[in-house]
C-alpha positions, 0 to 999 in steps of 0.5 A, a space after each residue: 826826483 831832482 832836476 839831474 834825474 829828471 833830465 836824464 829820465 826824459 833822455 833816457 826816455 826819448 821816445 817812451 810814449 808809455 808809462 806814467 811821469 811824475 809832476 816833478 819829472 815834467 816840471 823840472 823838464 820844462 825848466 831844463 827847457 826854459 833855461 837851456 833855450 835862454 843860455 843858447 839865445 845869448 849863445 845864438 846872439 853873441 855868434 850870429 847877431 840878432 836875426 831879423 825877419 821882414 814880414 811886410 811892411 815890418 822888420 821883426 827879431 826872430 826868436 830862435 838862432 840855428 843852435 836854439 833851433 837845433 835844441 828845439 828839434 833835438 828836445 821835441 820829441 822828449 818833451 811830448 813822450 815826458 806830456 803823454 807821460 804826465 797825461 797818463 799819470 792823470 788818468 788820460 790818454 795820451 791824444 788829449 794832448 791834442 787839446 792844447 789846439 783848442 786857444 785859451 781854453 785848451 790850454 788851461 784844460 792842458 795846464 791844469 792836467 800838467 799840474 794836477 796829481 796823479 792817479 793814486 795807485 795802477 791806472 790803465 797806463 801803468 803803475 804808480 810811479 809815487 808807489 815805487 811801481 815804476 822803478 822809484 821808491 816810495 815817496 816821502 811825502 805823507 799821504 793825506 786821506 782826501 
């Protein structure tokens, strides 16, 4: 799955809390995110100027302007429907996403889970999406006996 495909699937699939998500659909989501909140910063710079919050005694930059802000809103809940995706292709439920609540430790249990490879075969949240099951077809990577 490329980076286009992946971003249309995620969209297509706003709100889609079920099902399997392939790592490359999950990663290149993410890096959609990564790079459209760094093009709307400078974009959210250049119209409304750096927006400074004072907390106490400190004068702190805020890091997102209202079209950053809109983004985030409008991309919240692709990105978490995409996350108990990629949770159910590694055999979770989607509620572990919930560890992520956990500091350091959650995270890495969480990251780990993103990164690791799916369940070979149907799992109790559906059928492969490396096998074609979902609507794919197969992968062209070898599968190496583990």
């Amino acid at each position: 799955m490329g980076f286009g495909e992946a971003v249309r699937t995620c969209f297509n699939k706003y709100v889609t809390f079920s099902g399997r998500a392939r790592r490359s659909e999950y990663w290149w989501w993410i890096l959609f995110i990564i790079i459209a909140q760094a093009v709307l910063g400078v974009v959210d710079r250049m119209l409304f100027g750096a927006q400074v919050v004072q907390m106490g005694d400190m004068m702190v930059e805020a890091q997102t302007g209202p079209i950053g802000g809109v983004f985030s809103l409008v991309t919240l809940l692709p990105g978490l429907s995409v996350m108990v995706r990629r949770l159910h292709d590694t055999g979770h439920s989607g509620w572990w996403f919930w560890i992520i609540l956990i500091p350091i430790v959650g995270w890495i249990i969480l990251l780990y889970w993103m990164i690791k490879a799916g369940d070979a075969g149907d799992n109790a949240f559906g059928s492969d999406p490396l096998a074609g099951g979902a609507g794919y077809g197969a992968s062209s990577v070898p599968r190496v006996p583990r």
